[in-house]
DSSP file (Angstrom, degrees, kcal/mol; ACC not computed):
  #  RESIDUE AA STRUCTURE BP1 BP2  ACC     N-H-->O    O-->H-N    N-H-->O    O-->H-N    TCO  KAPPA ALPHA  PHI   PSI    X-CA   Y-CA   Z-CA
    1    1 A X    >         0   0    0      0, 0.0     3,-2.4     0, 0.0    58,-0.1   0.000 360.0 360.0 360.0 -45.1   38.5   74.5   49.7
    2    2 A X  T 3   +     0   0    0      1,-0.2     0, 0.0     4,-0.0     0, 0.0   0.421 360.0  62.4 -80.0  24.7   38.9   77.5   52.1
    3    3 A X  T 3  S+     0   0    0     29,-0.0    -1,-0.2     3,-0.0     2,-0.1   0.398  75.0  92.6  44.3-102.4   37.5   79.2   49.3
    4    4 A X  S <  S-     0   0    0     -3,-2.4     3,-0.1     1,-0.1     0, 0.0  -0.266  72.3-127.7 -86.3 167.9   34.5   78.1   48.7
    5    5 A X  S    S-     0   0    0      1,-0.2     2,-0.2    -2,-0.1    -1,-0.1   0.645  89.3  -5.8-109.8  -8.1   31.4   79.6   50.1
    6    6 A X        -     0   0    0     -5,-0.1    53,-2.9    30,-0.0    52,-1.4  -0.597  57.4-148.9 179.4 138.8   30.0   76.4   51.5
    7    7 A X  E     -ab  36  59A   0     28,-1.1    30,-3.0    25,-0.2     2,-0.4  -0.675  20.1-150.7 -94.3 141.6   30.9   72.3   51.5
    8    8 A X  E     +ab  37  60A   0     51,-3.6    53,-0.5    -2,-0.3     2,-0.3  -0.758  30.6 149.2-108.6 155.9   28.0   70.0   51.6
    9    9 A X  E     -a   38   0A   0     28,-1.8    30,-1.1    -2,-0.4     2,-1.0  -0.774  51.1-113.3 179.3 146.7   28.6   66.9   53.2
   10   10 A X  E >   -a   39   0A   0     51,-0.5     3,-1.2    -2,-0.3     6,-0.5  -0.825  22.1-164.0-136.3 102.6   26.8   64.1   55.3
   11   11 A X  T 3  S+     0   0    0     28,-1.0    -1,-0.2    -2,-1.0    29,-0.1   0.771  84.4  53.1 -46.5 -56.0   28.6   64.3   58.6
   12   12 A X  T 3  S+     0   0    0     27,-0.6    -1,-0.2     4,-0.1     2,-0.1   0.318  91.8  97.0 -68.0   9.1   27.1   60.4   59.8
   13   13 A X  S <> S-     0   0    0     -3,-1.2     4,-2.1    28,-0.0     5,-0.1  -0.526  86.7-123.2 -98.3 162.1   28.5   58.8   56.6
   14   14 A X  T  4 S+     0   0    0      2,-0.2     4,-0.1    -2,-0.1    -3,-0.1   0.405 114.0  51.8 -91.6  -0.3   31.8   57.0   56.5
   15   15 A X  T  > S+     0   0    0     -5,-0.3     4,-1.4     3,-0.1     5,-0.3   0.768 111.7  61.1 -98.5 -40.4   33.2   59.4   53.5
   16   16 A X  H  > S+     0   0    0     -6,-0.5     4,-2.5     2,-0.2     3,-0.2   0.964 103.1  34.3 -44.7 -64.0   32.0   61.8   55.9
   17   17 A X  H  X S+     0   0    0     -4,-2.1     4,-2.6    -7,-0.3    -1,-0.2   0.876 114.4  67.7 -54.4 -23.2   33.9   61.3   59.0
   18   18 A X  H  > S+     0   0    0     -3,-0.3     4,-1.2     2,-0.2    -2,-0.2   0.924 104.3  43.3 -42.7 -63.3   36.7   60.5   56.3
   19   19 A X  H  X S+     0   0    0     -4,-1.4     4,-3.6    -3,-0.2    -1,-0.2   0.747 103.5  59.9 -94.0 -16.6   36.5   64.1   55.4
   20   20 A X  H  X S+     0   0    0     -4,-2.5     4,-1.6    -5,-0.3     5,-0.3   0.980 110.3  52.0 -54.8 -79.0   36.4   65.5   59.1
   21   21 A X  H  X S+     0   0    0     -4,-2.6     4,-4.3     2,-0.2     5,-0.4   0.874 107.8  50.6   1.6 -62.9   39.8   63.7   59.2
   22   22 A X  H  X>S+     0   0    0     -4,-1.2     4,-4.4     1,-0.3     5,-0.6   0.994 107.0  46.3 -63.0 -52.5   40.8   65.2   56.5
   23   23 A X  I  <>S+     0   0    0     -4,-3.6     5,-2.1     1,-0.3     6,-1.4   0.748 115.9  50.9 -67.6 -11.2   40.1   68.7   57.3
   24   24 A X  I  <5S+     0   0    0     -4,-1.6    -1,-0.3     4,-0.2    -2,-0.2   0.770 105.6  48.0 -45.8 -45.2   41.6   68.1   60.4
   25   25 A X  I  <5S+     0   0    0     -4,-4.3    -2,-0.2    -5,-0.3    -3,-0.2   0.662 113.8  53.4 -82.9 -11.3   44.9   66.5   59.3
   26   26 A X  I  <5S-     0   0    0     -4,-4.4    -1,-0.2    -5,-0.4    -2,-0.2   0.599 116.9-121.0 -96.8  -7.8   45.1   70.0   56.4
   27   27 A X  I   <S+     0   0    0     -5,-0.6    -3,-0.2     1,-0.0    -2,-0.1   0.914  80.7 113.7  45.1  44.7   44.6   72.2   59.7
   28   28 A X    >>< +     0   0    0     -5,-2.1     3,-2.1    -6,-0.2     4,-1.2   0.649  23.7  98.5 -90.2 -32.8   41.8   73.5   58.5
   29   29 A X  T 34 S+     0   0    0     -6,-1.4     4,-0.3     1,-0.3    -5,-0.1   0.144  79.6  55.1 -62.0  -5.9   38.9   72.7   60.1
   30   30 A X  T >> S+     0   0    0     -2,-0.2     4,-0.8     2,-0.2     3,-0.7   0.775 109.3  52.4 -73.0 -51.1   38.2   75.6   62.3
   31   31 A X  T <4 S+     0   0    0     -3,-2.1    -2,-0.2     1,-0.2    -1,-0.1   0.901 111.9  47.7 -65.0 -23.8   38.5   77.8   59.3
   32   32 A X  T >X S+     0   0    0     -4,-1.2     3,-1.2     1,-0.1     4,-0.9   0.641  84.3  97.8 -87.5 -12.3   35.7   75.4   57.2
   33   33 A X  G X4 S+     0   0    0     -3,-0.7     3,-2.4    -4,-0.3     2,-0.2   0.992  82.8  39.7 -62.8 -60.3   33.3   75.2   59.8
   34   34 A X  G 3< S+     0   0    0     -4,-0.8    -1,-0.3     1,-0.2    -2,-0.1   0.620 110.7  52.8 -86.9  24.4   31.2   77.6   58.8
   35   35 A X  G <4 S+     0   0    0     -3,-1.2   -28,-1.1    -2,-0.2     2,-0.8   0.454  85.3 106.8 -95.7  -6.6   31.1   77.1   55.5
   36   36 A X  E <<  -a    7   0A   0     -3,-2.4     2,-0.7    -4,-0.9   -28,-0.2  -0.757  53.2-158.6 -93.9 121.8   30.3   73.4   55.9
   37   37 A X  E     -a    8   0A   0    -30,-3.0   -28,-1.8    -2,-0.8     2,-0.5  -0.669  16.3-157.5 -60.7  96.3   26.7   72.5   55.0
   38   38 A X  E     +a    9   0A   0     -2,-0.7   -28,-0.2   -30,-0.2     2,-0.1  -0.795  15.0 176.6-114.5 119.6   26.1   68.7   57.2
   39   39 A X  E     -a   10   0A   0    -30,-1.1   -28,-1.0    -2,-0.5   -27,-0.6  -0.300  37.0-102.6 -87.8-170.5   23.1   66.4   55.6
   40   40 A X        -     0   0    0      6,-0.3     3,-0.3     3,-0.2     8,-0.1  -0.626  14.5-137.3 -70.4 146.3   22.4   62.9   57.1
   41   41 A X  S    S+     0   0    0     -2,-0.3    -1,-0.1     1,-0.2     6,-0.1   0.795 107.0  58.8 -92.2 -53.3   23.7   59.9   55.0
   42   42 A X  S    S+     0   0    0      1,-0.2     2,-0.6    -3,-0.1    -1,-0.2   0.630  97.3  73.1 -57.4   0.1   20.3   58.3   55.9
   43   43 A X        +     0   0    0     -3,-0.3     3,-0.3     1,-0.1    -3,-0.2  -0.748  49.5 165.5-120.6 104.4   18.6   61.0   54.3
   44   44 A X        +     0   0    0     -2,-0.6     3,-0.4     1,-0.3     6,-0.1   0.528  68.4  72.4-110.6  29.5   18.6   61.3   50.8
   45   45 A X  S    S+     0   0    0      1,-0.2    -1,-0.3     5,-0.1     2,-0.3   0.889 121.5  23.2 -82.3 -55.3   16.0   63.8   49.9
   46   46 A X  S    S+     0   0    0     -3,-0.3    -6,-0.3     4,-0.1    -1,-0.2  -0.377 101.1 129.2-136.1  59.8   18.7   66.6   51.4
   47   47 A X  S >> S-     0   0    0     -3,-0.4     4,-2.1    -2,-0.3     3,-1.2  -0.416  77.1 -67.7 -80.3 167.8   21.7   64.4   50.9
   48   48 A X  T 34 S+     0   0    0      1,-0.3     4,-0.5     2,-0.2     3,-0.4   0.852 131.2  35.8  29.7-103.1   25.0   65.4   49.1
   49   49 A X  T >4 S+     0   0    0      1,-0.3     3,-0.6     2,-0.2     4,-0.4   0.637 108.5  60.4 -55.7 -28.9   23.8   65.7   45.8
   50   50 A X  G X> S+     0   0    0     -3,-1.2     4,-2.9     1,-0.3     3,-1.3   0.883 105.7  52.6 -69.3 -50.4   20.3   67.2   46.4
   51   51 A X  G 3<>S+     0   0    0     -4,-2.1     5,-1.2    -3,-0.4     6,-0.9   0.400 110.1  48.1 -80.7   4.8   21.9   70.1   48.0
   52   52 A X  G <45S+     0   0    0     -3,-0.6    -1,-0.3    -4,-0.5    -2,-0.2   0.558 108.2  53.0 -94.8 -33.0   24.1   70.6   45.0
   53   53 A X  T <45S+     0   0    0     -3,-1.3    -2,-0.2    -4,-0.4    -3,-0.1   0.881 108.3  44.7 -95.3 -57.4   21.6   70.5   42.6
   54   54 A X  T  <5S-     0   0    0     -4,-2.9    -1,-0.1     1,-0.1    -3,-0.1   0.534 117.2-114.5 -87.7   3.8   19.1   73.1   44.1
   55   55 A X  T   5S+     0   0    0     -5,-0.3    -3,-0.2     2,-0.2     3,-0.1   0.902  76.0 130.7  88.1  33.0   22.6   75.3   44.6
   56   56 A X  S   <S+     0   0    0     -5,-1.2     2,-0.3     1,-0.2    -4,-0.2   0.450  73.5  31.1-106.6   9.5   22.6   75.4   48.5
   57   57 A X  S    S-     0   0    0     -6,-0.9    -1,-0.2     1,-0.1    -2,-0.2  -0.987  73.9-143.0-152.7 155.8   26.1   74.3   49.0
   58   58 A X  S    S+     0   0    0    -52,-1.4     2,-0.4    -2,-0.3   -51,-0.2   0.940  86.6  27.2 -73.0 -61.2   29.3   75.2   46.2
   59   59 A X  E     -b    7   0A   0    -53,-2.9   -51,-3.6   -58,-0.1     2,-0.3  -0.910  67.1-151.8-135.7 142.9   30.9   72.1   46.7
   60   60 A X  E     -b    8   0A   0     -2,-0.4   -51,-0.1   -53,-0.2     7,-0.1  -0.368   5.1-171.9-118.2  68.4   30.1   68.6   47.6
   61   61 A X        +     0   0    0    -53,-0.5   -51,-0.5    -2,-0.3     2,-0.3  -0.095  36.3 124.2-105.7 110.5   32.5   65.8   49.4
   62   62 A X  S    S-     0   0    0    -53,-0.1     5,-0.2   -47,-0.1     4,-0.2  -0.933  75.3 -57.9-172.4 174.4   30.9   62.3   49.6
   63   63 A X     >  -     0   0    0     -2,-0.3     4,-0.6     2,-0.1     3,-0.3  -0.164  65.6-110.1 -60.3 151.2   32.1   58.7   48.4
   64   64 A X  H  > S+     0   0    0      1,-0.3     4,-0.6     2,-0.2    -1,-0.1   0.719 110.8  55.9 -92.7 -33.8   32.7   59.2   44.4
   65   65 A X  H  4 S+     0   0    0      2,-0.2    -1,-0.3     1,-0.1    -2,-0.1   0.280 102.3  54.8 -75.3   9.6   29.8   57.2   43.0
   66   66 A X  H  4 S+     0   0    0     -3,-0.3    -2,-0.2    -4,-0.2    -1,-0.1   0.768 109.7  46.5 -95.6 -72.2   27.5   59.1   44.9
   67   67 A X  H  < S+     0   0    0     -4,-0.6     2,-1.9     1,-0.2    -2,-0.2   0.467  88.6  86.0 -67.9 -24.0   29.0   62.5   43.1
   68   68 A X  S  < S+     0   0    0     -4,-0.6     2,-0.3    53,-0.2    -1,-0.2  -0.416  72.5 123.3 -99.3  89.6   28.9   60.8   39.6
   69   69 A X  S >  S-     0   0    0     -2,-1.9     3,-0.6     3,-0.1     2,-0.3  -0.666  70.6 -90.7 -97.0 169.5   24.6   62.0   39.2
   70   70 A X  T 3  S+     0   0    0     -2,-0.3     3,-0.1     1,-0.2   -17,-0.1  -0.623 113.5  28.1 -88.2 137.5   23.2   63.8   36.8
   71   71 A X  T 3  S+     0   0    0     -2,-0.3     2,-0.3     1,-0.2    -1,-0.2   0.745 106.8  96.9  92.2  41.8   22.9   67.8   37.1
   72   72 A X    <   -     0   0    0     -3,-0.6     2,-0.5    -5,-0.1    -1,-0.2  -0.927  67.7-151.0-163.9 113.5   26.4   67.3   39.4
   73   73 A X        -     0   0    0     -2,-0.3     2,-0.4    -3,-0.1     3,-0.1  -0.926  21.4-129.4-109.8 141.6   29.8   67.8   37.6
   74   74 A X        -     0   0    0     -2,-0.5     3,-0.1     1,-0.1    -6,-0.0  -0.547  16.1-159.2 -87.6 126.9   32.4   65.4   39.5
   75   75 A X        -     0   0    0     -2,-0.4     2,-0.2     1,-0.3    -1,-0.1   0.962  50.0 -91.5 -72.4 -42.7   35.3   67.9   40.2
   76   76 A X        -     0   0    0     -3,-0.1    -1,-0.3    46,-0.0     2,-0.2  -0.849  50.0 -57.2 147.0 169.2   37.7   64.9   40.6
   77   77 A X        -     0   0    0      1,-0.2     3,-0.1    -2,-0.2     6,-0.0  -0.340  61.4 -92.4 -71.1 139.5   39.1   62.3   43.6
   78   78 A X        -     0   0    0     -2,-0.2    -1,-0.2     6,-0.1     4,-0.0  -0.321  65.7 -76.2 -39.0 155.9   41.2   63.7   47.0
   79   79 A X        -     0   0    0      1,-0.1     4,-0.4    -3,-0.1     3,-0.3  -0.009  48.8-104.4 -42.3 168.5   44.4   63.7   46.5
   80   80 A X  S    S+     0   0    0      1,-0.2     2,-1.0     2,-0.2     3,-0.4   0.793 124.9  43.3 -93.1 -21.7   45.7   59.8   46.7
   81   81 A X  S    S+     0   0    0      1,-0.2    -1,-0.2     3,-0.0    -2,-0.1   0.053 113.7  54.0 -97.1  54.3   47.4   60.8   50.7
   82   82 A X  S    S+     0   0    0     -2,-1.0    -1,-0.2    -3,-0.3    -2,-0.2   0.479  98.4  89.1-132.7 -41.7   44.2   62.4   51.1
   83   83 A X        -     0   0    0     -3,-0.4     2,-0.4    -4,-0.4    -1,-0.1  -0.338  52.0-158.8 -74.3 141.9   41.7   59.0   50.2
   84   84 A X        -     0   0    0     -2,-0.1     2,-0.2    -3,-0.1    -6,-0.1  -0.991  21.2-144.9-124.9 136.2   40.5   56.7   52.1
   85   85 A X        -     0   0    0     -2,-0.4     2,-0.3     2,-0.0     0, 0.0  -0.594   2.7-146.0 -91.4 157.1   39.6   53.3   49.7
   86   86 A X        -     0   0    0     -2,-0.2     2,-0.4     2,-0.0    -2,-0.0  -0.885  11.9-159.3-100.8 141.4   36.4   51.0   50.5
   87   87 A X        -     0   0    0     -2,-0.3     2,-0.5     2,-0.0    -2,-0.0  -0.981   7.3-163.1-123.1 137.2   37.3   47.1   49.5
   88   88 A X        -     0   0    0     -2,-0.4     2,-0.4     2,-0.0    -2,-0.0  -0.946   6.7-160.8-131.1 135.7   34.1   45.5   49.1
   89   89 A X        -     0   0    0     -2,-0.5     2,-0.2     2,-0.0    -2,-0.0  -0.987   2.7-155.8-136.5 121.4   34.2   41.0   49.2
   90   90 A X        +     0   0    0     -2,-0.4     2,-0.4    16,-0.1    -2,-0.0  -0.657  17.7 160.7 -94.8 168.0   31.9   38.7   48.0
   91   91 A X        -     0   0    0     -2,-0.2     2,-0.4    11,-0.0    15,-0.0  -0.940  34.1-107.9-165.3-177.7   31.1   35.4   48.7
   92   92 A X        -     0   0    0     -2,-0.4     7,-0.0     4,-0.0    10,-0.0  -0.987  38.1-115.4-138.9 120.2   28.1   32.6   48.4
   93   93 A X        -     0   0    0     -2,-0.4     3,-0.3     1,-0.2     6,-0.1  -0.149  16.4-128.6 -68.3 172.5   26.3   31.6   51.3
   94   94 A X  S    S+     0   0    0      1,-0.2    -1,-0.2     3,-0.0     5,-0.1   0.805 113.4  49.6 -79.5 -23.9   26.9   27.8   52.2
   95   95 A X  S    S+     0   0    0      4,-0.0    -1,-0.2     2,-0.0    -2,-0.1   0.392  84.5 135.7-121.8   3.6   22.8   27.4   52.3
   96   96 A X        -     0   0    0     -3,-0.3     3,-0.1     1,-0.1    -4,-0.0   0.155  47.6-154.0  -5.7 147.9   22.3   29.2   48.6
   97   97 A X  S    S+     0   0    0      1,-0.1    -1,-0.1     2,-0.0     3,-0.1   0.406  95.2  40.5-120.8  -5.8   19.9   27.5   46.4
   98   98 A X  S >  S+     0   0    0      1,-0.1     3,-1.1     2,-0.1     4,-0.1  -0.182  71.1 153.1-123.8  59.7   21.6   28.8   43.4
   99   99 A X  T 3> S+     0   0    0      1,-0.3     4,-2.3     2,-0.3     3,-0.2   0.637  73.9  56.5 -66.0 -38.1   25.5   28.6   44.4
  100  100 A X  H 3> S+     0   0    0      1,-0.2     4,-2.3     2,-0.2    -1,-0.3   0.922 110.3  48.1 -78.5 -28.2   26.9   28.3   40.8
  101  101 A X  H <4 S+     0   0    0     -3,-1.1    -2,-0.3     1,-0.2    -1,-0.2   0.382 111.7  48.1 -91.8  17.7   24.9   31.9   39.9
  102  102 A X  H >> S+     0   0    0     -3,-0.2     4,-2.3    -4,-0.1     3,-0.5   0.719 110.4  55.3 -93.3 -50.2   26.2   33.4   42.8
  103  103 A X  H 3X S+     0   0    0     -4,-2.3     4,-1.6     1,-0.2     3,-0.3   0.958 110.5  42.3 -33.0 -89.8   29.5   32.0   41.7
  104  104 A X  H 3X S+     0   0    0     -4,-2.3     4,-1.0     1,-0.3    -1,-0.2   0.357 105.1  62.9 -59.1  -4.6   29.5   33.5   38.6
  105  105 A X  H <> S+     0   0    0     -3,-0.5     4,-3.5    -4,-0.2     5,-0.4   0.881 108.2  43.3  -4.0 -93.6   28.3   36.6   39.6
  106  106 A X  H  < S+     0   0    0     -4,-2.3     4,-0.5     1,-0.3    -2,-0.2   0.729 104.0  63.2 -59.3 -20.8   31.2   37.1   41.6
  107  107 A X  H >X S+     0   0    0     -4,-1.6     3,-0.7    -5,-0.2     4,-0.5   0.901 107.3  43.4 -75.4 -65.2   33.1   36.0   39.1
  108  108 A X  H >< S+     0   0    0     -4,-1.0     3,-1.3     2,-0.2    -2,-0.2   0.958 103.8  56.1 -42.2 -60.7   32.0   38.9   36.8
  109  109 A X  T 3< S+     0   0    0     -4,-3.5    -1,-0.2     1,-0.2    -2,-0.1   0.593 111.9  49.0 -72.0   1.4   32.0   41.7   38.6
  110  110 A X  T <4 S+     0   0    0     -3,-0.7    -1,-0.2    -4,-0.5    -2,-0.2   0.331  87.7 104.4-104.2  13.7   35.5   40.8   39.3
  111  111 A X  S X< S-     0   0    0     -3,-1.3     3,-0.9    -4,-0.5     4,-0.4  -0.076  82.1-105.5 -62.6 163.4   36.7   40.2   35.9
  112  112 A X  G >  S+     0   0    0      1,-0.2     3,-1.0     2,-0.2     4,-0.4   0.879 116.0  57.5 -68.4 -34.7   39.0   42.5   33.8
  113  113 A X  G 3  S+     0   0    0      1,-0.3    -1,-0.2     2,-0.2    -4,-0.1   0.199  96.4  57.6 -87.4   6.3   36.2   43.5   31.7
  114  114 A X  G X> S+     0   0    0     -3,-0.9     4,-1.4    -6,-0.2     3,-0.9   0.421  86.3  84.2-100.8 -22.3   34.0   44.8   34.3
  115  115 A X  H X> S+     0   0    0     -3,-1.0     4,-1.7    -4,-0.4     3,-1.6   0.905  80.5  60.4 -74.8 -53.4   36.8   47.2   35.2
  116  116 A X  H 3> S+     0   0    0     -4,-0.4     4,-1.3     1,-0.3    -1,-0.3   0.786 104.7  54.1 -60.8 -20.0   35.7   49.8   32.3
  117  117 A X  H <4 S+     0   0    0     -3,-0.9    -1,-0.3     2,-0.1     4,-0.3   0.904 108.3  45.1 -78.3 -19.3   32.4   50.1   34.2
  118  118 A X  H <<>S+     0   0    0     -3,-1.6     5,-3.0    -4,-1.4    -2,-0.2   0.793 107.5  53.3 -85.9 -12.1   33.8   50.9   37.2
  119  119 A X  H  <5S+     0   0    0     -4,-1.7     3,-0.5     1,-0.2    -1,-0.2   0.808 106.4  57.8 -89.1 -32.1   36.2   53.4   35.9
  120  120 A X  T  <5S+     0   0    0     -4,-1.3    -1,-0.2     1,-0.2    -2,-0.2   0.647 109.7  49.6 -62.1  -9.4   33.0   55.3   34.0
  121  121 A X  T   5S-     0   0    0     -4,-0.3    -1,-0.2     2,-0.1    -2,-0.2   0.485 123.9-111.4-101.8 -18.1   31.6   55.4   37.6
  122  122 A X  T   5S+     0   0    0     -3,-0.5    -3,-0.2     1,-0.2     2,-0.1   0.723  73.6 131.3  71.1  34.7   34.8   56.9   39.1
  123  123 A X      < -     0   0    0     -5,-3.0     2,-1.1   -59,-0.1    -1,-0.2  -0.357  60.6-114.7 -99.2 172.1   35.6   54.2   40.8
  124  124 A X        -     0   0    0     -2,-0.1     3,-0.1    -3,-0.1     2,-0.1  -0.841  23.2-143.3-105.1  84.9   39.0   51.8   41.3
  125  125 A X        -     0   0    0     -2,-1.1   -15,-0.1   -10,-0.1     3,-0.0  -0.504  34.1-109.7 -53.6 132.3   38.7   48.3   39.9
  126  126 A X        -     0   0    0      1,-0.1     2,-0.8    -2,-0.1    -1,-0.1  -0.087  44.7 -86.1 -71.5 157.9   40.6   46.2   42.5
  127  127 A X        -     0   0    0      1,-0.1    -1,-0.1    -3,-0.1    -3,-0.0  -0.525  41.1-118.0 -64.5 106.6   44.1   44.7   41.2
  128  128 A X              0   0    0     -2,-0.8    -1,-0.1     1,-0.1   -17,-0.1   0.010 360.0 360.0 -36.5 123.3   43.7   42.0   39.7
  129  129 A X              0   0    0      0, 0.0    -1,-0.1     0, 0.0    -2,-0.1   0.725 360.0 360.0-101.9 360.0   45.8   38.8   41.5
C-alpha cells in the first residue's frame, strides 16, 4: 500500500471509515494521505470503480462486491484481522400481502446452494446453523 501512487476510496462509506481504521491501526496513515484519492459513496459517477477504470487512482479499497466490475481486476480481501464483515437479516413484514413469497425468498438466498453465487461475487455465505 505505501507503495502505491494513489488509493481511491469513498471516505463517507462504511468500507470507508473501515479503511481509515485500518490505516490508522497499520500506522500508516500520515504516510497515505497524500496518496489517497476520497470519492463520495453517494456518488457513483466518480465512485471507487469509476476512478479505477479511467486510471486516476492505482488502487481501489471499497466493500468487495463493489470491486467485483468489469474493467476492475479484484486484487483480493484485507487480511482476515484487517476485515470488517457486514451480516445482512431478513425478515417478512407482519402486514405483507404475499408472506409465503417473502418466506421463500429468504429461504433461498439463505440456502447452501446460493452459497456458490455469493462466493463468484467475492462474498462470504453466512454459516450455515
Amino acid at each position: 500500500m505505501l507503495n502505491a501512487k494513489s488509493v481511491a476510496y469513498a471516505k463517507d462509506g462504511t468500507a470507508g471509515m473501515h479503511f481509515n481504521g485500518v490505516l490508522q491501526r497499520l500506522g500508516i496513515s500520515k504516510e497515505m494521505e497524500p496518496k489517497l484519492r476520497h470519492t463520495l459513496a453517494a456518488d457513483p459517477a466518480n465512485g471507487v470503480v469509476p476512478l479505477l477504470r479511467r486510471g486516476e487512482a492505482e488502487i481501489g479499497v471499497a466493500s468487495i462486491a463493489t470491486l467485483f466490475a468489469s474493467g476492475v481486476d479484484f486484487a483480493g480481501p484485507l487480511p482476515a484481522e484487517l476485515q470488517a464483515y457486514i451480516h445482512f437479516a431478513a425478515a417478512v413484514g407482519a402486514a405483507a400481502k404475499e408472506p409465503q413469497a417473502g418466506a421463500a425468498l429468504i429461504k433461498f438466498i439463505g440456502a447452501p446452494a446460493a452459497a456458490a453465487a455469493y462466493k463468484a461475487k467475492g462474498m462470504e455465505p453466512a454459516p450455515q446453523r
